[in-house]
C-alpha positions, 0 to 999 in steps of 0.5 A: 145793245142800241138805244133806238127811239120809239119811231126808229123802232116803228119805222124797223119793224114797219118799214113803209115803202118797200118793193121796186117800182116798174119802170122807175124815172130814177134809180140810186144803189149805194153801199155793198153787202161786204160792208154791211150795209146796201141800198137800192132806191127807186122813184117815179114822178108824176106830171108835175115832176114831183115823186108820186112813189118811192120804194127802197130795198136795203142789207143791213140794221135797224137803222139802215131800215129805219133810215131807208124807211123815213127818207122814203115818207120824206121825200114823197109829194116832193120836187127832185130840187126839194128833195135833194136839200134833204140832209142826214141830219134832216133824215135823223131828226125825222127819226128822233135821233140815231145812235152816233155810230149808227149815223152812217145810215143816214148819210146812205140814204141821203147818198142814195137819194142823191144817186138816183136824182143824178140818174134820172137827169143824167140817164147815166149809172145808178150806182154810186161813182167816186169822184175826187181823191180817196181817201180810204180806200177799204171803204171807197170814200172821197176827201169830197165826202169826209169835208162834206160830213165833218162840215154837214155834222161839226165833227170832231173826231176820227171815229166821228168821221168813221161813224158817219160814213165809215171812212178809217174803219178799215186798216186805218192807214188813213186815220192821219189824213182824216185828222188833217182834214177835220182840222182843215175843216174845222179851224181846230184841233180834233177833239178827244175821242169819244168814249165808248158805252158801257157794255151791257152786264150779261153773264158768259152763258146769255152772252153765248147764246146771245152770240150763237143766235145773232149769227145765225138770224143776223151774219150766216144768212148774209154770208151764206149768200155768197157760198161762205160760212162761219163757225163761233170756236170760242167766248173769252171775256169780250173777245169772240173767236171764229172761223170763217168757211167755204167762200169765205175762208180764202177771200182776200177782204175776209178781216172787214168781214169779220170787223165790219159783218161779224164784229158789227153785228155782234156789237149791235145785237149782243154787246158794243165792246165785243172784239172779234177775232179769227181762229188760227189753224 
């Protein structure tokens, strides 16, 4: 499981500023419950211009709430030109640190903060628009976005690069160009990729158990939203075997469900090197 600091878990269990706002002056919704993770920010401000509230509504882990929870006591009492300079960086340091693979949360609430600023000024779309080239395509990310986070964080990797904002998480047919823009960026050649953590020692029946509760508190709720369903067929050493139901059995995006839903999960809640796969008829 994550290591998460002590404020991360403050801010996940107590999150601060949660709701909607009546008749709010700005509104940013970034990310999709396909993926994984959503985020609905809304804020209003007062005379002098600056946010006298801020409330969030978001799909997805701990970090996402922790994420969306802090940015919110961040950005309070502040002018929109202040509150724009925050960083993901900024909204990590907050929290004492995310997990690398959990960062992409961070960039979620930054971009959601963006959107809404645009919102308000523009008056225009409250959810997020692409712009420039895509690059990965599974995850609607720009060649704008990727230059902006390897520079904004010093990545040197791909899988970096993917935890930062998803970006090659995907089929990773864009895997080759990511690299090419890291080393554009950078001036230097990817570095090695990161190691992946040990996975926690849990005998096969509390790994089991573990699996069974987490897609029932954490992944059917979610997939049950959108008339599918899922069934744990088989544990075998890390592989996890499942099979998809209702909606979901037919979708056509049903391999990021189960990579970016069902595998993200699972990760998280019971071991970081679990591989899900889907039971063939």
């Amino acid at each position: 499981m994550w290591e998460y600091t002590d404020k991360v878990l403050d801010h996940f269990r107590n999150p601060r500023n949660v709701g909607t706002i009546k008749n709010p002056d700005g509104v940013g919704e970034v990310g999709s419950m396909a993926c994984g993770d959503a985020l609905k920010l809304v804020f209003k401000l007062d005379k002098q211009g600056r946010i006298a509230d801020v409330k969030f509504q978001t799909f997805g882990c701990a970090s996402a709430i922790a994420s969306s929870s802090a940015l919110t006591e961040m950005i309070k009492g502040l002018t929109l030109a202040e509150a724009e300079k925050i960083t993901n960086q900024d909204i990590a340091n907050f929290l004492g640190g995310l997990p690398e693979q959990k960062m992409h949360c961070s960039v979620m609430g930054r971009e959601a903060l963006e959107v809404a600023i645009a919102n308000y000024r523009t008056g225009k779309t409250s959810k997020k628009i692409l712009e420039g080239k895509v690059v990965c395509h599974c995850f609607g990310v720009t060649e704008d976005e990727i230059v902006r986070v390897v520079r904004e964080n010093r990545l040197t990797t791909v899988e970096q690069v993917t935890n930062y904002c998803k970006a090659g998480g995907g089929c990773g047919k864009c895997r080759d160009e990511i690299e090419a823009i890291i080393t554009r960026v950078r001036g230097e050649e990817p570095a090695a990729p990161v190691a992946p953590q040990p996975a926690p020692r849990l005998t096969t029946l509390q790994k089991i158990r573990l699996i069974e509760e987490t897609m029932e508190k954490e992944i059917r709720p979610a997939l049950k939203k959108d008339g599918g369903d899922i069934e744990l067929m088989d544990v075998m050493d890390n592989r996890v075997v499942v099979a998809l139901r209702g909606m979901c059995a037919n979708c056509q995006v049903a391999r990021f469900t189960l990579k970016d839903v069902v595998e993200a999960k699972l990760r998280e809640f019971v071991a970081p090197d679990l591989v899900v796969e889907e039971a063939h008829p």
